[in-house]
C-alpha positions in Angstrom: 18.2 8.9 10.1 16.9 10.9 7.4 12.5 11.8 7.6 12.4 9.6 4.5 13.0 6.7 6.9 11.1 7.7 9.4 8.2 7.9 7.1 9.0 4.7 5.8 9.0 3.1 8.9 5.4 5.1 10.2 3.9 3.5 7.5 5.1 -0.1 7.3 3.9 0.1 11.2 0.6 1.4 10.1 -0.1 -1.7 8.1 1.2 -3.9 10.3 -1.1 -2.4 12.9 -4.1 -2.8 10.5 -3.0 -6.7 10.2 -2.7 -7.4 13.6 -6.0 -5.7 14.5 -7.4 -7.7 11.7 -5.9 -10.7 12.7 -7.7 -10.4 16.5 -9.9 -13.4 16.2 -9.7 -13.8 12.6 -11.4 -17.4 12.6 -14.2 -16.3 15.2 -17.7 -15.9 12.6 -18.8 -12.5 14.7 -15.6 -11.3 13.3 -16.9 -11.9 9.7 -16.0 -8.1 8.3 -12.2 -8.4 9.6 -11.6 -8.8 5.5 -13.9 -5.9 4.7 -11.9 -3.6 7.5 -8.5 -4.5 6.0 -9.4 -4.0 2.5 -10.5 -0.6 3.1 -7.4 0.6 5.7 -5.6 -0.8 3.2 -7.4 1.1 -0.1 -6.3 4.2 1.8 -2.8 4.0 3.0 -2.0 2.3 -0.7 -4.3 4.8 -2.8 -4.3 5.6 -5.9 -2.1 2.0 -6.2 -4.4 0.0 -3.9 -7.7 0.9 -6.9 -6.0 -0.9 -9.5 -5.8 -3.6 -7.1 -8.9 -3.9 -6.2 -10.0 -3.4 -9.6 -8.1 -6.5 -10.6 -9.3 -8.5 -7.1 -13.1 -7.6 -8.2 -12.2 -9.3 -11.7 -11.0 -12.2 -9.8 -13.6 -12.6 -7.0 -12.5 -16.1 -6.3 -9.1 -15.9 -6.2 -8.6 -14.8 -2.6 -9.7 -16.7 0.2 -10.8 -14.2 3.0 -12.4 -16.6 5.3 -9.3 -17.7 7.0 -6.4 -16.1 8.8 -4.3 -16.8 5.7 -6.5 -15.4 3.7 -6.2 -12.3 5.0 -2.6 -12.3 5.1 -2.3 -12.5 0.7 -5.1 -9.9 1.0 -2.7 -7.6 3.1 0.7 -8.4 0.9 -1.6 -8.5 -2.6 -1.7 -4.2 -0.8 0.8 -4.2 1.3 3.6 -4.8 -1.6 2.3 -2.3 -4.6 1.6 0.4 -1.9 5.2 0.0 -0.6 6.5 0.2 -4.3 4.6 3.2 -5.0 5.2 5.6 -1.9 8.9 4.6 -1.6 10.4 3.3 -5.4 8.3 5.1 -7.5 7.2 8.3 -6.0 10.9 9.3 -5.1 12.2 8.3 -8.5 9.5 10.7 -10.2 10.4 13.4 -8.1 14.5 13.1 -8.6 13.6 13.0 -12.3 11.5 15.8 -12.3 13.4 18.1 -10.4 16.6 17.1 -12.3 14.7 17.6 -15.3 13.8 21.2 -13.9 17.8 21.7 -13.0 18.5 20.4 -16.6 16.6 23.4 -17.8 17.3 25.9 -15.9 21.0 25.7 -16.6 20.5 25.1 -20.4 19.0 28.9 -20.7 20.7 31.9 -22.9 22.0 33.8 -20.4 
């Protein structure tokens, strides 16, 4: 397998370990900041993505339910998916283009 993969995976485990561990007892009430924990795992392993989406969630303060198990599952995939498509889409599409732009010049030089 090539390290992209690997990284890939490492980090889709990651955030399925911060799930789980926020999913331990989800519907207990001492377990009250479970939503607060995932949101800021989550900020970090989708960041600079995971601002714009909690930007837009602060805008929206009602339209995630975060008292419930299944609340916190939308709160995990409303981070989980835009972090995913930024780290492994768009990040390695930027780079090819850059560095084929930087080939594309290079080879267009007076020589």
């Amino acid at each position: 397998m090539r390290p992209k993969t690997y990284i890939t995976i490492a980090w889709i485990v990651v955030c399925l370990g911060v799930l789980g561990i926020s999913f331990v007892g989800c519907s207990l009430p001492e377990n009250r900041d479970n939503p607060i924990a995932l949101t800021w795992a989550m900020l970090a392993l989708g960041f600079p993505s995971s601002l714009l989406v909690a930007f837009f969630l602060a805008l929206l303060p009602d339209v995630l339910p975060s008292s419930s198990c299944w609340g916190l599952l939308i709160m995990w995939s409303v981070f989980f998916v835009p972090g995913y498509f930024q780290w492994f889409r768009l990040v390695p599409f930027l780079a090819n283009r850059l560095k084929n732009r930087k080939y594309s010049k290079q080879g267009s030089g007076v020589a």
